[in-house]
N, C-alpha and C positions, 0 to 999 in steps of 0.2 A: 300240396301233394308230396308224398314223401320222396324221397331220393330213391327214381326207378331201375338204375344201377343194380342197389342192394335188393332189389325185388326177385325173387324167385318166379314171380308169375311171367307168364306170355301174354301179349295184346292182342288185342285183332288188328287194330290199324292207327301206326302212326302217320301225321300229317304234318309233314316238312312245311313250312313258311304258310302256315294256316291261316297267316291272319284274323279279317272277324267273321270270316265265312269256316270259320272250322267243321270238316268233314263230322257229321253225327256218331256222336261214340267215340270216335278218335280220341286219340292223346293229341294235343299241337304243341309242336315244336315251333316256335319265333323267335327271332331278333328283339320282335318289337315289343312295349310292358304295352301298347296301346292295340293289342289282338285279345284272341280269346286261349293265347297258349296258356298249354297247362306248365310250360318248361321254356324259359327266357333263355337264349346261349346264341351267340354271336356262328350264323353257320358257315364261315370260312374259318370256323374254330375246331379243328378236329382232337380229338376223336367225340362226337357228342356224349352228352352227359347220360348214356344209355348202355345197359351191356346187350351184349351178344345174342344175337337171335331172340329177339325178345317178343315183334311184330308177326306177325302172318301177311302182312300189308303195307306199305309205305306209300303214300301220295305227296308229288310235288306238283302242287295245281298252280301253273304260274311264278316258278321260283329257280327253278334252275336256269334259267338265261340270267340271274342275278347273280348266282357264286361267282367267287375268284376262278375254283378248279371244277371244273363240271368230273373232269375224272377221278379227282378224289372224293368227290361228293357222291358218287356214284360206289365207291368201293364201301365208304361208311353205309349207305344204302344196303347195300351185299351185306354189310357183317352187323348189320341190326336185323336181318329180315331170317323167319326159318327157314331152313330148308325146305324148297317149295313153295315159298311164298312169294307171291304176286307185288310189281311195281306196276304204278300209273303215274307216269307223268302227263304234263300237259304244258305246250310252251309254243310262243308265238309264231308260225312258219316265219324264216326269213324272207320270204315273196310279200308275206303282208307288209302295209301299212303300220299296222300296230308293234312291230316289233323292232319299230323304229323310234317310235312315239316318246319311250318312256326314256330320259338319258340313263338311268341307274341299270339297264340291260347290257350287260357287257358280253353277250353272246346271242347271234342270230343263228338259229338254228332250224332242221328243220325233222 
């Protein structure tokens, strides 16, 4: 994929820590070479390898109880998304079970 930085176009929907369940259509962004991103970058590494307003869409399905900074992950969020664009996260209540489960969670949240 080329460097979406230099890219002039707009996406519809990127997908934060997509793993091998990547959202259809999507761009993925992972950590890991063992997902189906389209863009490998360490996400406690800011600023992502992405410019400005580029998405319509950002999904983090299970990945923000994982960053260092939920707040700065949150403001990179803001400044890849257009204006008016839609966020959907999704992350483990801290009431559950599960959100205790995994040790690499380093935020319960709800």
């Amino acid at each position: 994929m080329p460097n979406v930085r230099s890219n002039e176009q707009t996406f519809h929907v990127l997908d934060i820590g997509c793993g091998i369940n990547k959202h259809p259509g999507a761009i993925g962004l992972d950590r890991s070479l063992n997902t189906r991103a389209d863009i490998i970058a360490d996400l406690d590494r800011f600023p992502y390898p992405l410019r400005d307003s580029s998405f319509r869409e950002v999904r983090a399905i299970h990945v923000i109880e994982h960053v260092s900074d939920v707040i700065r992950m949150m403001e990179e969020v803001h400044r890849l998304l257009t204006p008016g664009g839609r966020v959907f996260i999704v992350t483990p209540h801290y009431t559950d079970f599960s959100s205790f489960c995994d040790p690499t969670h380093r935020w319960h949240l709800n």
